[in-house]
Structure formats: structure tokens, C-alpha cells
N, C-alpha and C positions, 0 to 999 in steps of 0.2 A: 252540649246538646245531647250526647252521647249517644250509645250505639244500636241506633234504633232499627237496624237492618238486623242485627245479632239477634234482637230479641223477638222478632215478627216472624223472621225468615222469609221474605221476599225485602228487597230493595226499592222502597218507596221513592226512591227519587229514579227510577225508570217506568216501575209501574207503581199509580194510586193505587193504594190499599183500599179491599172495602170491611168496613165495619158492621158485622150484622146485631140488628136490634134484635133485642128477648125479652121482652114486657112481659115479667110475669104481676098484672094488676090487672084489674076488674076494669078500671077507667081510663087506660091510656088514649089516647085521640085518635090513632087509627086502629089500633089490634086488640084493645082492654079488653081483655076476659077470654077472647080466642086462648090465650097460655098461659091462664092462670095457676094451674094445679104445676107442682114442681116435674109431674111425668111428661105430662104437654110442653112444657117450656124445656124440658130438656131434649124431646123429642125435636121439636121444633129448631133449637140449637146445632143438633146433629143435618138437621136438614139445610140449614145455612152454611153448614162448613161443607157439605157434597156438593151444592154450586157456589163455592170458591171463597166463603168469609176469611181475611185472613185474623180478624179478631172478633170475638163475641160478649159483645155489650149489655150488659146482666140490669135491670132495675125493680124497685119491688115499688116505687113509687112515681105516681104518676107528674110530671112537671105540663103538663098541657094549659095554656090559659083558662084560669077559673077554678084547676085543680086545688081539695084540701089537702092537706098534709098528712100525713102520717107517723105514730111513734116508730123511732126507732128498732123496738121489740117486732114491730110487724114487718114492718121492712126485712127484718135479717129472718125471719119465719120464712119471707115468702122467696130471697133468695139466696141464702145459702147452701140450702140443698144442689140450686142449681147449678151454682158458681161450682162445688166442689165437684159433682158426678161431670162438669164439663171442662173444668180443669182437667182433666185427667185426656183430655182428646184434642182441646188447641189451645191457644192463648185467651185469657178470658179480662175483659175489662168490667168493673163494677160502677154504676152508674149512681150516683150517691153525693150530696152533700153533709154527712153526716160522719164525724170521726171512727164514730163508734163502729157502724156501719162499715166503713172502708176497713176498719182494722179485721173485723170481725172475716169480711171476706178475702183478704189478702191472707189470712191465715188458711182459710178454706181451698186457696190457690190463684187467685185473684193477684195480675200485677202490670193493672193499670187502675187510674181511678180518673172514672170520668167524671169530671166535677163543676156541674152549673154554679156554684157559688164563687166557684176560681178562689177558693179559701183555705185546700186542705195543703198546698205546698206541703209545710209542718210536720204532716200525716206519711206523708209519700217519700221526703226524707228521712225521716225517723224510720221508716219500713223497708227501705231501699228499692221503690216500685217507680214506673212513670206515670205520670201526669197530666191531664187535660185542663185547661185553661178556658174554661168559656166566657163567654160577656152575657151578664143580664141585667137589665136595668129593672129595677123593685122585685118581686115577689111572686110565681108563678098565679097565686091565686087573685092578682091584682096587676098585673105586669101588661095587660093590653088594655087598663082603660084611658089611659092617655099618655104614651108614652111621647116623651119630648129628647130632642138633641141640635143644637146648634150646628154642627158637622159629624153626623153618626158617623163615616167613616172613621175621620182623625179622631174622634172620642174614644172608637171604640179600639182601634190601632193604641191611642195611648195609656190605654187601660189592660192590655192583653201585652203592652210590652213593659210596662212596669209588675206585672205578677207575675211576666216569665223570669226578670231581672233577679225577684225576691227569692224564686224557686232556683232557679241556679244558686243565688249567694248560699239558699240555704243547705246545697247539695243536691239537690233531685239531677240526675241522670239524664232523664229523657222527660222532655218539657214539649207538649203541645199546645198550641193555642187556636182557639174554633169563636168564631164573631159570634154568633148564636143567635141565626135566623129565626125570627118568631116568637124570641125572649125580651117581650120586654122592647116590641118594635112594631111599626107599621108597616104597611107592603111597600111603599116609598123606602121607608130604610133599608127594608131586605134590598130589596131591586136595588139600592143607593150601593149597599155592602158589595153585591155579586157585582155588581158594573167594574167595582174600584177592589176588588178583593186582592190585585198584586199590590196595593200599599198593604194591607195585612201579610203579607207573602215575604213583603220586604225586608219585615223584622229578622226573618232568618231562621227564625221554627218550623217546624212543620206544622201545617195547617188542617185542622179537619174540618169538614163542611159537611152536614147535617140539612139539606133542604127537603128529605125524602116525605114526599105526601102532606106536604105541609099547607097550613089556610093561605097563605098568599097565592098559593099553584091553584088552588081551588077559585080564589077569586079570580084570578087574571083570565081562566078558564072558563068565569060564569056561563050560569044557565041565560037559557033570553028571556027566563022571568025573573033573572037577574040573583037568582040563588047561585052560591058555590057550586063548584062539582064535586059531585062527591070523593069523601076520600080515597074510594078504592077503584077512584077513575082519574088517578092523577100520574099513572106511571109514565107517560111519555115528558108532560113537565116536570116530574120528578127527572127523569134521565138527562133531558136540556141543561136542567141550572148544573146537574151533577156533571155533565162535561165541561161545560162554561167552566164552573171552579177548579176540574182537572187542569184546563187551558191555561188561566191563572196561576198553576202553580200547586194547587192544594195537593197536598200525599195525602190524604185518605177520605173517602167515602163513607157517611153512617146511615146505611139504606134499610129500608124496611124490604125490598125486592131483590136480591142479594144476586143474584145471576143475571140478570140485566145491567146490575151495575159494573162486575166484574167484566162482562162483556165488553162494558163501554169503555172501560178501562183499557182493555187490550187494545182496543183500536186504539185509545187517543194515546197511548203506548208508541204503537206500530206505526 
């Protein structure tokens, strides 16, 4: 599993890590275009790591349901700037399904690679970096019109422990695996996922959990004319599911509120 306390510097199996987001995009789902420019997203960066990130989550493209894609060439325009002027102050994960992409930013300083495709194993062994394992069922830009599962937990448990199985054999270091609320799921699955999220826990990895500000929190929240709440009215549901999952088990946090979380952290620590 390897030495994943070495490389963070705090010891996640005492206290949850929190991971802070850096959307440097025009359209992400809560922050798209607030840190677009690489001074703002660096800026920004810096400000995550003063209330307490112990990693920072770099992406140049947006994965929100309905999201287009993006080439490669843009992606690595809009963060490697970042990736390197923030290397240079904490540990920096790159948020990226793209080979080219993750090489490009592990070069910059980059040595994790968050990976919604759970594909780059390959990428992360060959570069000697860790790894993130997410589940998603189809295609950001298609991934909420009808997502289906028999048993989403045991599905997605058997899919996150056969990519950790692969990324081991094929050497990666430090393997984490994240169920990936929102990806490619309905609010019954999330809810399904957080209820039962020590069978994910089970496998033996560590666990990231990603619920920060997300549409299920917004709907479970609705308004009484029956809209969502808004995004940037969802911190207190966001902090719930984020201790729920501390509770469960999960070693790390990917919060878009990054001192609230760290907060919640110590207590469910203490």
C-alpha cells in the first residue's frame, strides 16, 4: 500500500487528510471561473494550505455532469503553471484522466494523480507517483442520464478492488480508492454508497471521499418550491456526509471549504 504517511506528513490513519480543490476552469460545478487565471488559482492554493490542506488537488478540466471535454494541450496550459509555482509549498495532486496530462504534471512537481477514469495505474507506475482510483459509471458529459446498478455498493466495491489489485501488481506505491459520488449515480446510490461505505473501507486502501457541495446535498436540502439549494449553501451538508465518511473509515477529505473540514477532522480525531 506503501508509505503514505511518509509522503503527506501527517498520519492519516489518526487524523483524515483534507484534500483541497483548485479548479483552475471557466465551468466547474461550484467554483468554474472564480480561479481561472493561473495567479488566482495559485493564489487560492496558497490559501488552502493556511487552513490546513494537507494535499492540493490541481484540475484544468471540468468532470461535472453535462461537462465537454477538453484537448489535452488546454488542460496542461491551464495547469501546469499551477501545479509547478505550488509544488514548490505542499504536496500537489493532479486531477486528470489523461496520460499525457499526468506525465506532463508530475514532471512540473505533481505526485499524485487523481484519476476519475481509474485507468492511469500504468502512468503512476512507470513515474513512481500515487494514485487515486475512482468509480464512474459512463462519461462525465452523459454519466447522470440514467445511471443503473444491481447493488451499487458490491459493484462499485468490486470494481475499485480489482484496479487496486492491477495497480499494485503493476508496482504503484500508494493506491487509493474514492466510490465517486455523483459520477455516474443517483442520490439513492450516493446515500446507498455513504450508508455502506465500510464495505469500501474493507478492501484495505485508503479511502478518499469527495461529497463537498455536491447535487445530491442540494437536493436532500431542497427549496419548498422544490429547487435545489444552492451550491454555496451547502456547507453544513457538505461537513455531515464528510464526518459520516471520517466515521466509516475514509483517510481523506476533497473539500472545496477546506477549514471546516480540517476542523471536523480534529474533532472526529479527538
Amino acid at each position: 500500500m506503501g508509505d503514505v504517511v511518509a509522503r503527506t506528513g501527517v498520519d492519516h490513519r489518526t487524523i483524515p487528510l483534507v484534500m483541497g480543490i483548485v479548479n483552475v476552469t471557466p465551468d466547474s460545478f461550484s467554483d468554474g471561473g472564480h480561479h481561472a487565471s493561473a495567479d488566482a488559482a495559485i493564489a487560492h492554493g496558497l490559501t488552502l494550505l493556511s487552513e490546513g490542506a494537507a494535499i492540493l488537488d490541481i484540475g484544468g478540466e471540468s468532470s461535472r455532469p453535462g461537462s465537454s471535454p477538453v484537448d489535452a494541450d488546454t488542460e496542461m496550459a491551464r495547469v501546469l503553471p499551477v501545479v509547478e509555482a505550488l509544488a514548490e509549498h505542499a504536496r500537489v495532486s493532479i486531477d486528470t484522466h489523461k496520460a499525457e496530462v499526468a506525465r506532463a504534471a508530475v514532471a512540473k512537481g505533481a505526485t499524485l494523480i487523481n484519476d476519475i477514469s481509474a485507468s492511469l495505474w500504468p502512468v503512476a507506475a512507470e513515474l513512481g507517483v500515487g494514485w487515486i482510483a475512482m468509480h464512474m459509471q459512463g462519461e462525465p458529459a452523459t454519466m447522470q442520464e440514467d445511471p443503473r446498478y444491481g447493488d451499487v455498493v458490491e459493484e462499485v466495491r468490486a470494481f475499485l478492488a480489482e484496479r487496486a489489485a492491477a495497480a499494485a501488481a503493476a508496482g504503484v506505491e500508494e493506491i487509493w480508492i474514492d466510490p465517486g459520488f455523483g459520477f455516474g449515480k443517483t442520490d439513492a446510490h450516493n446515500l446507498a454508497l455513504l450508508a455502506r461505505l465500510d464495505r469500501i473501507v474493507e478492501l484495505g486502501w485508503p479511502v478518499l471521499v469527495g461529497t463537498s457541495r455536491k447535487g445530491t446535498l442540494g437536493n436532500l436540502l431542497a427549496l419548498s418550491d422544490g429547487a435545489p439549494v444552492p451550491v454555496d449553501d451547502r456547507l453544513a451538508a457538505s461537513i455531515a456526509t464528510e464526518v459520516w465518511a471520517m466515521h466509516q473509515g475514509a483517510s481523506m477529505i476533497r473539500a472545496h471549504d477546506v477549514r471546516s473540514a480540517v476542523q471536523a477532522a480534529k474533532v472526529v480525531a479527538a
